[in-house]
PDB file of N, H, CA, C and O in Angstrom:
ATOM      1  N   UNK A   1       8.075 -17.142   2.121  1.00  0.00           N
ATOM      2  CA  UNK A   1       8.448 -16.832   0.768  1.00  0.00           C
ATOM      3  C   UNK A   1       9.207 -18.022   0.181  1.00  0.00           C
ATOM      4  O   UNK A   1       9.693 -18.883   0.914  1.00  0.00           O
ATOM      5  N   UNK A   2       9.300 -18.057  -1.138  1.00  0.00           N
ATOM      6  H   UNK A   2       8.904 -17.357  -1.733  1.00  0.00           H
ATOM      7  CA  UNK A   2       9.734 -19.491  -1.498  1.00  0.00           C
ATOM      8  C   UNK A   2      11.043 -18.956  -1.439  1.00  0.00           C
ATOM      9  O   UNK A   2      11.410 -17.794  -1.269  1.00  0.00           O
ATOM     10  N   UNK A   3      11.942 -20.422  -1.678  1.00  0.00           N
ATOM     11  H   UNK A   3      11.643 -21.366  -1.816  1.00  0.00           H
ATOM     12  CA  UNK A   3      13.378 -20.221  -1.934  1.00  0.00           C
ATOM     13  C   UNK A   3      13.654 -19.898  -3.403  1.00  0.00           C
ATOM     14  O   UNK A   3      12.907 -20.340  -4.276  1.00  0.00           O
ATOM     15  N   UNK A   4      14.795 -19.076  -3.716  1.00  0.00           N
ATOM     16  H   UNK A   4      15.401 -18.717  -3.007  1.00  0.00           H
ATOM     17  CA  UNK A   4      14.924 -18.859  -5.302  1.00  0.00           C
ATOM     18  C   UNK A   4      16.454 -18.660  -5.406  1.00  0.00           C
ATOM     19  O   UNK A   4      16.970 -18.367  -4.327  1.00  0.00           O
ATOM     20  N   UNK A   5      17.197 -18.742  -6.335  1.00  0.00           N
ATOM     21  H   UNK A   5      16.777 -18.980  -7.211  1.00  0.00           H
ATOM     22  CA  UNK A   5      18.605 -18.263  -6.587  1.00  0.00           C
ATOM     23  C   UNK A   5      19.208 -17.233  -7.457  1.00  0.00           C
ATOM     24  O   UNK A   5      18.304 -16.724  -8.119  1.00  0.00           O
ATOM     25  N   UNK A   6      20.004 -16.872  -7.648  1.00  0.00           N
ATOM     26  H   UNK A   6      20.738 -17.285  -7.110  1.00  0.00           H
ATOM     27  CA  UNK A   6      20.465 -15.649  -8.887  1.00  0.00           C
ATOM     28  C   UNK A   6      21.848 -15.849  -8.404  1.00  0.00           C
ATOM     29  O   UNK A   6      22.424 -16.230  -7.385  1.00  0.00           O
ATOM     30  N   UNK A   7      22.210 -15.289  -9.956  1.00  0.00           N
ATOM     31  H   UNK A   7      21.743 -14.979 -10.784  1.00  0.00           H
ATOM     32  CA  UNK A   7      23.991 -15.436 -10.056  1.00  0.00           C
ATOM     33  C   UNK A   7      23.898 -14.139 -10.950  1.00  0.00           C
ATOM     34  O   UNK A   7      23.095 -14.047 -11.879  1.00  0.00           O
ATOM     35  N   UNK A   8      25.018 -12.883 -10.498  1.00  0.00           N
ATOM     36  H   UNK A   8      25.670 -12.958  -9.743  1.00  0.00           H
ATOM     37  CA  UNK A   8      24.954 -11.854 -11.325  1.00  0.00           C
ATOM     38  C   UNK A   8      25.945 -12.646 -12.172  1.00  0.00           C
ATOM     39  O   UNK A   8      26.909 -13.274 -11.735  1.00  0.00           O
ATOM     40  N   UNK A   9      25.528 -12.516 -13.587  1.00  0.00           N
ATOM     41  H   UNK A   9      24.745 -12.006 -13.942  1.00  0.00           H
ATOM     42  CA  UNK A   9      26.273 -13.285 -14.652  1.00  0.00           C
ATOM     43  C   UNK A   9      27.142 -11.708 -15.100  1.00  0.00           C
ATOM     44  O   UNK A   9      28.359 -11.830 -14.963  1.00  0.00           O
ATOM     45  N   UNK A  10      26.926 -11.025 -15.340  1.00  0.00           N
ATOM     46  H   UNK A  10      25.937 -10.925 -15.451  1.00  0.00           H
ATOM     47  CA  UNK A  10      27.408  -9.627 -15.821  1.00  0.00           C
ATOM     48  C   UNK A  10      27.040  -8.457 -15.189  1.00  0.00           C
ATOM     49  O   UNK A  10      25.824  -8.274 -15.224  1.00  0.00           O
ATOM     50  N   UNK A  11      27.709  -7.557 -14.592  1.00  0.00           N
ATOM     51  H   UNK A  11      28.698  -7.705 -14.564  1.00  0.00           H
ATOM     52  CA  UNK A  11      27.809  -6.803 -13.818  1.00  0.00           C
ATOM     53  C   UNK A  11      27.934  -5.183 -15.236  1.00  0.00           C
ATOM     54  O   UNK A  11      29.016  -4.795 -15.677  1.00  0.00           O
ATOM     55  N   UNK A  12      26.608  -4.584 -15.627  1.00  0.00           N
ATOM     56  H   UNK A  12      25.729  -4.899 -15.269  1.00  0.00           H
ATOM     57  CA  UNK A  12      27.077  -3.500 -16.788  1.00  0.00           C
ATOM     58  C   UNK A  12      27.320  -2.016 -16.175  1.00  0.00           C
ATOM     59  O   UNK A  12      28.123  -1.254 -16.714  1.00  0.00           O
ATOM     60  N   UNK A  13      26.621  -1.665 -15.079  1.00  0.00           N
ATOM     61  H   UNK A  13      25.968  -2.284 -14.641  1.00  0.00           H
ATOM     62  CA  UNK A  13      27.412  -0.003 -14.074  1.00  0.00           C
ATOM     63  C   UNK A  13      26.349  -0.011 -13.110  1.00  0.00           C
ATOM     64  O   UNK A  13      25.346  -0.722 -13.169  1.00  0.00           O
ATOM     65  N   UNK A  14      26.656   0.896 -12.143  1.00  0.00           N
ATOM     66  H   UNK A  14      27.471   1.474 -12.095  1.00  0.00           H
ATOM     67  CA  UNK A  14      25.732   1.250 -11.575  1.00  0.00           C
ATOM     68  C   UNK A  14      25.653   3.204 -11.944  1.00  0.00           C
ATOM     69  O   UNK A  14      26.421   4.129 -12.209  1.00  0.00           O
ATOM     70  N   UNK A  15      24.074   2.929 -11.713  1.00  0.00           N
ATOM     71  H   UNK A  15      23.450   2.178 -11.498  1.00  0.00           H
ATOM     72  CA  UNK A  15      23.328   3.725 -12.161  1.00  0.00           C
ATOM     73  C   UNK A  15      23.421   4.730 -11.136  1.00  0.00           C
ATOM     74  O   UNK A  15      23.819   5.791 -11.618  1.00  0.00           O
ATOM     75  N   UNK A  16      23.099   4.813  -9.333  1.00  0.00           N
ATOM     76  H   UNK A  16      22.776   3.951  -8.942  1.00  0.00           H
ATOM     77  CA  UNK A  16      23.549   5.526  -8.522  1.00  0.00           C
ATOM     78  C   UNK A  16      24.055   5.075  -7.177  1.00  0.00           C
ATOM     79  O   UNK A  16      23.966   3.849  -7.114  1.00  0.00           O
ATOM     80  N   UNK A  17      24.552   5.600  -6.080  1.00  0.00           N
ATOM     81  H   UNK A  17      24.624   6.596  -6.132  1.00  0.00           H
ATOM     82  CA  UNK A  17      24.697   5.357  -4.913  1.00  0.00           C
ATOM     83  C   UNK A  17      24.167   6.310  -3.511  1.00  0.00           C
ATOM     84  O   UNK A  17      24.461   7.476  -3.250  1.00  0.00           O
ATOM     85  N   UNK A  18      23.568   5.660  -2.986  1.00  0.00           N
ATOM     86  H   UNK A  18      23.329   4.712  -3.198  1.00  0.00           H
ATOM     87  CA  UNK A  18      23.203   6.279  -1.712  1.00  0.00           C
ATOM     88  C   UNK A  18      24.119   6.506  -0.640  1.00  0.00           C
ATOM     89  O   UNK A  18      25.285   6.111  -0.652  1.00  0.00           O
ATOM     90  N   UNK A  19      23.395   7.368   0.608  1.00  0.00           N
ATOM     91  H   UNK A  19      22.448   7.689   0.617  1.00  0.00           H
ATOM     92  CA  UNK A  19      24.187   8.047   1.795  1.00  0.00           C
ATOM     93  C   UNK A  19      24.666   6.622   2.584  1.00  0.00           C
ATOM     94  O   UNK A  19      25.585   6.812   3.380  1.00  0.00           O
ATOM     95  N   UNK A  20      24.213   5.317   2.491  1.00  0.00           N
ATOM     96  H   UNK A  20      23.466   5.163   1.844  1.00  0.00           H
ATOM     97  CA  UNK A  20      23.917   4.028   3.537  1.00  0.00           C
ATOM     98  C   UNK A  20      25.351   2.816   2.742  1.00  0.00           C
ATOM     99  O   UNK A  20      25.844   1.900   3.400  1.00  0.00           O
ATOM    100  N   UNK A  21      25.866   3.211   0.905  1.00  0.00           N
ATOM    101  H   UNK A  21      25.466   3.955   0.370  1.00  0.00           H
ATOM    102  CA  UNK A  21      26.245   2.856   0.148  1.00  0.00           C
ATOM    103  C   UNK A  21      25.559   1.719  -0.874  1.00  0.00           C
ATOM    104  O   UNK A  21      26.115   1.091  -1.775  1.00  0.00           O
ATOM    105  N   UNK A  22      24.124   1.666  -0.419  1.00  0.00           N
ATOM    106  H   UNK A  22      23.673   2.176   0.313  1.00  0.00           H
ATOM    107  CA  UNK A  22      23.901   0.766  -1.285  1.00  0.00           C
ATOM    108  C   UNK A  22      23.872   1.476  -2.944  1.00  0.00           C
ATOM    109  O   UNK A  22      23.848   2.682  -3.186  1.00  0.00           O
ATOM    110  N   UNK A  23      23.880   0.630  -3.707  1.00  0.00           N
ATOM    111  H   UNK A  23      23.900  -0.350  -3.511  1.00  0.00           H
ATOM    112  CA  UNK A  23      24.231   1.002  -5.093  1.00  0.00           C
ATOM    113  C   UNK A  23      22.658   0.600  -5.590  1.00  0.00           C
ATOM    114  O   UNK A  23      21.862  -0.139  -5.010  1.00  0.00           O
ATOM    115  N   UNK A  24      22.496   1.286  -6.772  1.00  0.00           N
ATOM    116  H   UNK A  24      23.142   1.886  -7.244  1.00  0.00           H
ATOM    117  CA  UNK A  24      20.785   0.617  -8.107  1.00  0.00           C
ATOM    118  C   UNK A  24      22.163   0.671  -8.955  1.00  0.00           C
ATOM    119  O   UNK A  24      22.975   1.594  -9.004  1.00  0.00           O
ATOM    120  N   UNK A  25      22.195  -0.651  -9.644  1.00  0.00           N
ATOM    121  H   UNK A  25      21.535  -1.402  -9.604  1.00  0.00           H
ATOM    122  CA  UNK A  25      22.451  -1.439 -10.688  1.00  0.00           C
ATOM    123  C   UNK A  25      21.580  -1.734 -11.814  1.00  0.00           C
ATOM    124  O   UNK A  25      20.370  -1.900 -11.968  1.00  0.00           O
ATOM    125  N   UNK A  26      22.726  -1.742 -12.625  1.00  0.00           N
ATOM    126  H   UNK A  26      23.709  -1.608 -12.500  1.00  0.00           H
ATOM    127  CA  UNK A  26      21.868  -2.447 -14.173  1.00  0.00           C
ATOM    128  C   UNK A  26      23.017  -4.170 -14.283  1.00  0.00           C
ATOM    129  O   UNK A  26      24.220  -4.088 -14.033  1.00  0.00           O
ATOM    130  N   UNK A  27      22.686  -4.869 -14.482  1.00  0.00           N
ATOM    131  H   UNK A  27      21.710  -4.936 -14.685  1.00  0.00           H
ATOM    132  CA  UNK A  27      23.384  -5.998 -14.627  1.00  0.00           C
ATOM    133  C   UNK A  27      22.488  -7.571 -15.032  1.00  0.00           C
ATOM    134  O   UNK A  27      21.337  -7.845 -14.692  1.00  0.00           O
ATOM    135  N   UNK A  28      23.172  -8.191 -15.620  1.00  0.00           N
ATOM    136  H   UNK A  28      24.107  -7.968 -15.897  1.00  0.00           H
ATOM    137  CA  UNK A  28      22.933  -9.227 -16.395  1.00  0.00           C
ATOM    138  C   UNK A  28      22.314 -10.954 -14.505  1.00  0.00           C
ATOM    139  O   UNK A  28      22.648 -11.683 -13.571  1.00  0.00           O
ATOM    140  N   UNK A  29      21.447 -10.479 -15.263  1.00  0.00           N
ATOM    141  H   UNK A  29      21.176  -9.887 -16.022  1.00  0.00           H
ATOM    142  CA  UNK A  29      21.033 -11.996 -13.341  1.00  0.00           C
ATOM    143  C   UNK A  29      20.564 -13.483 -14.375  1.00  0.00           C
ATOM    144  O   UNK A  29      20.212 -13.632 -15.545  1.00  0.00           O
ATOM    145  N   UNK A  30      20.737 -14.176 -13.484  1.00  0.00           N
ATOM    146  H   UNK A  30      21.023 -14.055 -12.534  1.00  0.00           H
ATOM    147  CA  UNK A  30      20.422 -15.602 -14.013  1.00  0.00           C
ATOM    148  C   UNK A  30      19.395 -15.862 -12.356  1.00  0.00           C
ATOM    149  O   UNK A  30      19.667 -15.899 -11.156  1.00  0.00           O
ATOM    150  N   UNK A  31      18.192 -15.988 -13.176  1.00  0.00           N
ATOM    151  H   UNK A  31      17.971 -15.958 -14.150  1.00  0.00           H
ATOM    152  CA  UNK A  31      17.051 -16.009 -11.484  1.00  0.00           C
ATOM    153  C   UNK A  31      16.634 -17.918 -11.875  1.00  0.00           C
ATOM    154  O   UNK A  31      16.006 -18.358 -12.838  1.00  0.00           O
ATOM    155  N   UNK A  32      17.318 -18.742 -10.622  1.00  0.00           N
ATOM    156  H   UNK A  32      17.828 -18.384  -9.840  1.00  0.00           H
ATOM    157  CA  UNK A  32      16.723 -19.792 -10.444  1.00  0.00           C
ATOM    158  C   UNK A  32      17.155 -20.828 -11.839  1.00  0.00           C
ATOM    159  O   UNK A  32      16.452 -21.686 -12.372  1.00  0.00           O
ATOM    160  N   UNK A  33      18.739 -20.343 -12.235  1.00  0.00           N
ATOM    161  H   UNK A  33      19.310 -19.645 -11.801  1.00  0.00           H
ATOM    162  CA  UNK A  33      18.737 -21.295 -13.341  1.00  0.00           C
ATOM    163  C   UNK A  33      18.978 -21.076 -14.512  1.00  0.00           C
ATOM    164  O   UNK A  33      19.878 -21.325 -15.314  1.00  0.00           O
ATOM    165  N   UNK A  34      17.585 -20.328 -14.483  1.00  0.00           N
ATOM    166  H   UNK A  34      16.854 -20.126 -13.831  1.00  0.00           H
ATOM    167  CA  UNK A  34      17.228 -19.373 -16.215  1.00  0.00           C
ATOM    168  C   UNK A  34      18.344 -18.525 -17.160  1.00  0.00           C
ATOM    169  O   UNK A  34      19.326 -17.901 -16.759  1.00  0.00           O
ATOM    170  N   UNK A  35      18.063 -18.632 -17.981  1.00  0.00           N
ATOM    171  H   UNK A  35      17.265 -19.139 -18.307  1.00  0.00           H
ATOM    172  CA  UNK A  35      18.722 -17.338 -19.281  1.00  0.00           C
ATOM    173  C   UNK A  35      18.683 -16.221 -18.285  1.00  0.00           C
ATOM    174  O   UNK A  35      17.706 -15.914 -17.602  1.00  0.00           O
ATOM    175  N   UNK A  36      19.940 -15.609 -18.281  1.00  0.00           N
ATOM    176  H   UNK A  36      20.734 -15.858 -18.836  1.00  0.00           H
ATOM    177  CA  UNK A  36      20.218 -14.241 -17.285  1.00  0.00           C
ATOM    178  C   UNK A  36      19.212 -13.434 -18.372  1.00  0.00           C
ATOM    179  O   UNK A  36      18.976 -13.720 -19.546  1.00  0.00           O
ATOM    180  N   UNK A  37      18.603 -12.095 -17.381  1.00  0.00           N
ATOM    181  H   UNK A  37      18.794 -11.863 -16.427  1.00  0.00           H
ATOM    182  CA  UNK A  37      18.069 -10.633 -18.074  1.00  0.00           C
ATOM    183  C   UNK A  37      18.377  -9.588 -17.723  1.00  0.00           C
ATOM    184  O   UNK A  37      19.080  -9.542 -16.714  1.00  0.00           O
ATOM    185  N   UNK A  38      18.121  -8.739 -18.166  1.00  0.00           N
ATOM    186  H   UNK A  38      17.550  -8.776 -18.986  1.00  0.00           H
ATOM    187  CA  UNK A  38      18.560  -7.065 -17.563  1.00  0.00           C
ATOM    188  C   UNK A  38      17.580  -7.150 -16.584  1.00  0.00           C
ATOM    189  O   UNK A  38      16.416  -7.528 -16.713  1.00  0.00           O
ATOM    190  N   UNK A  39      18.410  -6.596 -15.170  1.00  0.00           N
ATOM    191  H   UNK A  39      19.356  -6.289 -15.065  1.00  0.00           H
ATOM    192  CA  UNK A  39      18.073  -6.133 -13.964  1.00  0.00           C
ATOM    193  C   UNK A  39      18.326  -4.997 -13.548  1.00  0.00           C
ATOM    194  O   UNK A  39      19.506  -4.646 -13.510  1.00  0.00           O
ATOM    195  N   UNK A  40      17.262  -4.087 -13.112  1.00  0.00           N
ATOM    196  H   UNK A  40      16.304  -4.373 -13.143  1.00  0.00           H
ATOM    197  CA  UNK A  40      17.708  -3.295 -12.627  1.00  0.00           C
ATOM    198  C   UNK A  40      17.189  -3.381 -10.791  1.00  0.00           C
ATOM    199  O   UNK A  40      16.181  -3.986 -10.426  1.00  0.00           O
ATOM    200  N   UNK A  41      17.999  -2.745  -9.982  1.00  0.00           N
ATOM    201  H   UNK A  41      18.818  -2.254 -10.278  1.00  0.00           H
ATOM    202  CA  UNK A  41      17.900  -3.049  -8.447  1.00  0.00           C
ATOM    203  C   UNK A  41      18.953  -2.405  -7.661  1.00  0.00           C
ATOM    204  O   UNK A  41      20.011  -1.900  -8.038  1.00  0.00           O
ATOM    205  N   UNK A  42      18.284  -2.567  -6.112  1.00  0.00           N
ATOM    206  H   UNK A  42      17.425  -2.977  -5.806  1.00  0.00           H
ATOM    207  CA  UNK A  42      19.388  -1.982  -5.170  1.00  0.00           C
ATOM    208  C   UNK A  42      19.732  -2.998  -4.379  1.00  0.00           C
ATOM    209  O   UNK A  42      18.985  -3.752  -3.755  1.00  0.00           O
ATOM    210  N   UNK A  43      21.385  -2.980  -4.457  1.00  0.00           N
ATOM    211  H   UNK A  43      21.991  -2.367  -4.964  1.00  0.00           H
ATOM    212  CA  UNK A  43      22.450  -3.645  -3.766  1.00  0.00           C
ATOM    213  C   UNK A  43      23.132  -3.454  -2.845  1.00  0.00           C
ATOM    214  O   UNK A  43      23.757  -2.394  -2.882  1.00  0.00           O
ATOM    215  N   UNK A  44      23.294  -4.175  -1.867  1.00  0.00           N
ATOM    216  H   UNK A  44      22.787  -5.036  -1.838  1.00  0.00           H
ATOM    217  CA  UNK A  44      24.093  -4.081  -0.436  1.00  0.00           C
ATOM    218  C   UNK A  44      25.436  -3.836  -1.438  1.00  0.00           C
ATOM    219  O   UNK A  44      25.644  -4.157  -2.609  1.00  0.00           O
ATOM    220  N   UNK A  45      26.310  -3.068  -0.361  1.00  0.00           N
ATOM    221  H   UNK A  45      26.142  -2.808   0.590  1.00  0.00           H
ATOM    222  CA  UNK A  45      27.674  -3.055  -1.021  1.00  0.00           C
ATOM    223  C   UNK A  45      28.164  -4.702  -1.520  1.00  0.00           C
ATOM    224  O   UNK A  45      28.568  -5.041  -2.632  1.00  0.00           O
ATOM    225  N   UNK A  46      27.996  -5.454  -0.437  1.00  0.00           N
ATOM    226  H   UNK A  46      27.669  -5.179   0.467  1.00  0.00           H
ATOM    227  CA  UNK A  46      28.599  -6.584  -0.709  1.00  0.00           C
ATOM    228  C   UNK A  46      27.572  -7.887  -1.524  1.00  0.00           C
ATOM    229  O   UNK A  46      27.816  -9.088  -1.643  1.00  0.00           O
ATOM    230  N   UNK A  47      26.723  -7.316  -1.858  1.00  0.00           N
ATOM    231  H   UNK A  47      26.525  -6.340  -1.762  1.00  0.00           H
ATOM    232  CA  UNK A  47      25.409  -7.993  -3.298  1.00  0.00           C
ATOM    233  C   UNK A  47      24.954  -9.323  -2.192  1.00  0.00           C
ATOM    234  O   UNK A  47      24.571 -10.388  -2.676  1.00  0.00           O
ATOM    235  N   UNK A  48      25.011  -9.200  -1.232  1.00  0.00           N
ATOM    236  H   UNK A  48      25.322  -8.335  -0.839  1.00  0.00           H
ATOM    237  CA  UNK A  48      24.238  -9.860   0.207  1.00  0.00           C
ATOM    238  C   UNK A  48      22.712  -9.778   0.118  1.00  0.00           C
ATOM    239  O   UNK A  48      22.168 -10.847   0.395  1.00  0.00           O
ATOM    240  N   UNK A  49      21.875  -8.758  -0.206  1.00  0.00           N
ATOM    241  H   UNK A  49      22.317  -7.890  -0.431  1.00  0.00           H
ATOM    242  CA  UNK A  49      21.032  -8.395   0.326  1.00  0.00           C
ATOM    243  C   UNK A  49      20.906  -7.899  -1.143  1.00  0.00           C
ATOM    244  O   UNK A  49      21.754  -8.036  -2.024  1.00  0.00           O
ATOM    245  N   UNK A  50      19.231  -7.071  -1.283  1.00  0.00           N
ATOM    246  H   UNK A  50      18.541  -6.960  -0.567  1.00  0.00           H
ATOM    247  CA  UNK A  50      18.595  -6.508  -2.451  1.00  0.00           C
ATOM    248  C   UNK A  50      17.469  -5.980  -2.075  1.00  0.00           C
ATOM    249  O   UNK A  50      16.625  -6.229  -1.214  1.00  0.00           O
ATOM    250  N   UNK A  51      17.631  -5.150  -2.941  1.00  0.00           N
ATOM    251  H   UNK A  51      18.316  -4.948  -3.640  1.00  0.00           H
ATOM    252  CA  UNK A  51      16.040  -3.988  -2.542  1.00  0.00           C
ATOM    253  C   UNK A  51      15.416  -4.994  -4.358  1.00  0.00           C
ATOM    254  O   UNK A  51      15.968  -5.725  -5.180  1.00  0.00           O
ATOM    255  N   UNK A  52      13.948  -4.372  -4.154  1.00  0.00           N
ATOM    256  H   UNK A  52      13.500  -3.778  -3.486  1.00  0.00           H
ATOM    257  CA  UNK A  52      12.980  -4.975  -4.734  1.00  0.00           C
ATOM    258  C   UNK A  52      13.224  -4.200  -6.104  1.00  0.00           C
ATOM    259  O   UNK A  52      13.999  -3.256  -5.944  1.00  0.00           O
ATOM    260  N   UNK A  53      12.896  -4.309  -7.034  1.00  0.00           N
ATOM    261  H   UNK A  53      12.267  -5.075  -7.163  1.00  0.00           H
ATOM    262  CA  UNK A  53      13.485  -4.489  -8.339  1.00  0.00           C
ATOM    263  C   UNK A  53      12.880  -4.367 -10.068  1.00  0.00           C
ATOM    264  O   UNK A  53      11.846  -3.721 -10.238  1.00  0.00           O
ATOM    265  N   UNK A  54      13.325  -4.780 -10.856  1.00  0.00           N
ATOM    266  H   UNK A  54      14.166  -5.305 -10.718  1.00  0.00           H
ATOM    267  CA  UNK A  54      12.863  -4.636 -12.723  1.00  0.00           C
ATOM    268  C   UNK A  54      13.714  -5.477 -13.074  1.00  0.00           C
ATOM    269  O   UNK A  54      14.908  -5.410 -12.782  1.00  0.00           O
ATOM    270  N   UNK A  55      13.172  -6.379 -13.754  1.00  0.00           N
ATOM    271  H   UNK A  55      12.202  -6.434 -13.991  1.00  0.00           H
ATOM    272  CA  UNK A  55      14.068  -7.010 -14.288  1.00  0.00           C
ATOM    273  C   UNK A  55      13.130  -7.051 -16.142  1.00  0.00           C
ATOM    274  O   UNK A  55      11.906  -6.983 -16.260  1.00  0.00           O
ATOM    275  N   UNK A  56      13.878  -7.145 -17.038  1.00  0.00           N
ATOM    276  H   UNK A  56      14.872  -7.200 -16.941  1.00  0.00           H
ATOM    277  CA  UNK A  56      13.821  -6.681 -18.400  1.00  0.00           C
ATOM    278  C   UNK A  56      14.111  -7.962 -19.148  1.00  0.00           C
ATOM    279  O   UNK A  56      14.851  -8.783 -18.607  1.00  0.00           O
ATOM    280  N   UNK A  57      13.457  -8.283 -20.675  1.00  0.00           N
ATOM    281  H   UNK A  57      12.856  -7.616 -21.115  1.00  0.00           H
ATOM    282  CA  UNK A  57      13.458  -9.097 -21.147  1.00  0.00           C
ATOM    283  C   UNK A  57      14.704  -8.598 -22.473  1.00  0.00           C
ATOM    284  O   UNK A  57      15.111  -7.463 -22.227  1.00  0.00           O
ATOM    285  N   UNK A  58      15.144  -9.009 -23.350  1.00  0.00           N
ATOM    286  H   UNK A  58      14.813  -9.932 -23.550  1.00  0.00           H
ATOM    287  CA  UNK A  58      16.330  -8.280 -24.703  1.00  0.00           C
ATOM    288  C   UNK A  58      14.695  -7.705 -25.154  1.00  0.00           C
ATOM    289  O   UNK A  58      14.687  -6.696 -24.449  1.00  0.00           O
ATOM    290  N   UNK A  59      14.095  -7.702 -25.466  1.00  0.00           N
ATOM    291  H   UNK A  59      14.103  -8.521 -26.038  1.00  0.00           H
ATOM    292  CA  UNK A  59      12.689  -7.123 -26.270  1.00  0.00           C
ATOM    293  C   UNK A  59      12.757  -6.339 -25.305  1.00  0.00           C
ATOM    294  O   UNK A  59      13.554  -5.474 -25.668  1.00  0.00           O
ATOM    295  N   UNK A  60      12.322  -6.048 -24.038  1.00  0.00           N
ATOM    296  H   UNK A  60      11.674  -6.751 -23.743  1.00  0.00           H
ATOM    297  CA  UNK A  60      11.990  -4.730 -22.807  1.00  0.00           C
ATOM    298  C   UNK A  60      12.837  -3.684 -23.366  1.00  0.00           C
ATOM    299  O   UNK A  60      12.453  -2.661 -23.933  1.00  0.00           O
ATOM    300  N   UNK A  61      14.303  -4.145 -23.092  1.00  0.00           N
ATOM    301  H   UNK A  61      14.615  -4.976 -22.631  1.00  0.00           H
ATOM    302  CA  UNK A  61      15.138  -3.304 -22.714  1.00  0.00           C
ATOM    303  C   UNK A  61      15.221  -2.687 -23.939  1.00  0.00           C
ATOM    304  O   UNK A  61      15.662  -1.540 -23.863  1.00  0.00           O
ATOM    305  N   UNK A  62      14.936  -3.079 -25.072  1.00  0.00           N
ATOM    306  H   UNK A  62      14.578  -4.010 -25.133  1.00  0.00           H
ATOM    307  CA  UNK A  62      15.204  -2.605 -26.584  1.00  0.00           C
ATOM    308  C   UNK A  62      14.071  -1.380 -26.739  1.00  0.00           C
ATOM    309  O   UNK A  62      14.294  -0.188 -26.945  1.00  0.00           O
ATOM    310  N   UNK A  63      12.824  -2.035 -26.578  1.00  0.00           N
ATOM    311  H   UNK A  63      12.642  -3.004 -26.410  1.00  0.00           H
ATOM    312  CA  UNK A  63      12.398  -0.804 -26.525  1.00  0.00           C
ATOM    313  C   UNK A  63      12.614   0.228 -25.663  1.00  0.00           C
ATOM    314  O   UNK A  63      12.844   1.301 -26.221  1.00  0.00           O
ATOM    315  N   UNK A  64      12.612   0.230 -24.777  1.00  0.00           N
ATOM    316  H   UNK A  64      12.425  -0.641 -24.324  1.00  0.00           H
ATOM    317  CA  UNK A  64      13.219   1.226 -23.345  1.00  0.00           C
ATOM    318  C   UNK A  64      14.285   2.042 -23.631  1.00  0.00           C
ATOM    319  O   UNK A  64      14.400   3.248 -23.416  1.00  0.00           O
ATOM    320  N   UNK A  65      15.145   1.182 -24.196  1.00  0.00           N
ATOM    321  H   UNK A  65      15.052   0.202 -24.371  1.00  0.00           H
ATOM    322  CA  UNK A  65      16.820   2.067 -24.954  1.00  0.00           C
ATOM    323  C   UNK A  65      15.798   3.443 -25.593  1.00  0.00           C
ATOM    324  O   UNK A  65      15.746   4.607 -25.198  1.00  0.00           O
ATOM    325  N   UNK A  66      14.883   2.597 -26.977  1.00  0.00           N
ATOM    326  H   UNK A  66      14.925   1.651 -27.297  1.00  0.00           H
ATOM    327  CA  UNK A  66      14.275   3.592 -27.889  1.00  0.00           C
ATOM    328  C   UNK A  66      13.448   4.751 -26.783  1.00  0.00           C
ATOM    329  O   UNK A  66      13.928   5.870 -26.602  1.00  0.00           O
ATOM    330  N   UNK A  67      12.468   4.406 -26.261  1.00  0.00           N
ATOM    331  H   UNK A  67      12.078   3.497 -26.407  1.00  0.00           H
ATOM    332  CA  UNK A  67      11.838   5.429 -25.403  1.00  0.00           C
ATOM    333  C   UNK A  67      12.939   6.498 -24.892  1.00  0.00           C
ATOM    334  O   UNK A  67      12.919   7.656 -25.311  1.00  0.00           O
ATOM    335  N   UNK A  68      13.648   6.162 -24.208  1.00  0.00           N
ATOM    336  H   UNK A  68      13.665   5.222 -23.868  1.00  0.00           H
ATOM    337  CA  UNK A  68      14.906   7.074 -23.880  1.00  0.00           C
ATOM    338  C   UNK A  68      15.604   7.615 -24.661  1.00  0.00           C
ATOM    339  O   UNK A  68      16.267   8.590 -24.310  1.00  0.00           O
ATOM    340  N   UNK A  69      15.647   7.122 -25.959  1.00  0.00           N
ATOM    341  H   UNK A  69      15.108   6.329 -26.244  1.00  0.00           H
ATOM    342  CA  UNK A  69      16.585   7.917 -27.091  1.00  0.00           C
ATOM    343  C   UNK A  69      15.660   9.029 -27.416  1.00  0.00           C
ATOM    344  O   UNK A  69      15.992  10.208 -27.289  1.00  0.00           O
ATOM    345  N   UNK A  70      14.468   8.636 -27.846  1.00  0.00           N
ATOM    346  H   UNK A  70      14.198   7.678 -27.950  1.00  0.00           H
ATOM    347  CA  UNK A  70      13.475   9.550 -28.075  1.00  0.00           C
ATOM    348  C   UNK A  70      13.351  10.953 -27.021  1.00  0.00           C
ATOM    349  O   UNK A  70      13.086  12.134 -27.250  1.00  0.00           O
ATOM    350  N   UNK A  71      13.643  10.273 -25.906  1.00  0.00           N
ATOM    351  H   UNK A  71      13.858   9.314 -25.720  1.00  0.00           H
ATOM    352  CA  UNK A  71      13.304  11.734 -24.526  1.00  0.00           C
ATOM    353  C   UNK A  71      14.302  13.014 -24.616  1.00  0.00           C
ATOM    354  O   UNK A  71      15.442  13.005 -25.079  1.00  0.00           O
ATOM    355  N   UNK A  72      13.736  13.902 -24.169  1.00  0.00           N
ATOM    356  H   UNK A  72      12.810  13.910 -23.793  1.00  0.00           H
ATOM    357  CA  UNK A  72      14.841  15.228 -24.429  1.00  0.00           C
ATOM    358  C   UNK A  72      14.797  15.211 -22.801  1.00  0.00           C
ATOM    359  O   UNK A  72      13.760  15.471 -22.191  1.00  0.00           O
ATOM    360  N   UNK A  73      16.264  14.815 -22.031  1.00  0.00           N
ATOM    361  H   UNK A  73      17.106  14.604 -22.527  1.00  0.00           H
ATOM    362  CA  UNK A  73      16.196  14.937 -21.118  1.00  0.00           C
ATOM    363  C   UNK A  73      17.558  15.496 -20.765  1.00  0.00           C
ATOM    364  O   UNK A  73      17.825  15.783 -19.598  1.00  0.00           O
TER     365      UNK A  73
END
């Protein structure tokens, strides 16, 4: 697999936590450099490690907000 980097630039909540403690996050990533985006993913307690993932563009997440405003949930 290639090498790549990320820096959580903004940390916005987590969404839930499991029996093991890893956490799914929403938070701001900078992948390899780039303009950070909305991420969503699962995190070792200590952000070591990562489960596989979404990451969102300001256009994604905008509509997505709307889809969800729209839902009767």
């Amino acid at each position: 697999m290639a090498d790549f980097n990320y820096e959580i630039t903004e940390e916005l909540g987590v969404i839930s936590t499991n029996a093991s403690g890893w956490t799914r996050e929403l938070n701001m990533i900078s992948w390899n450099d780039r303009p950070a985006k909305y991420d969503i993913r699962d995190w070792s307690p200590d952000h070591e490690k990562m489960g596989k993932g979404l990451t969102l563009t300001e256009e994604d997440m905008s509509s997505l907000k709307e889809l969800l405003n729209d839902m009767d949930i």
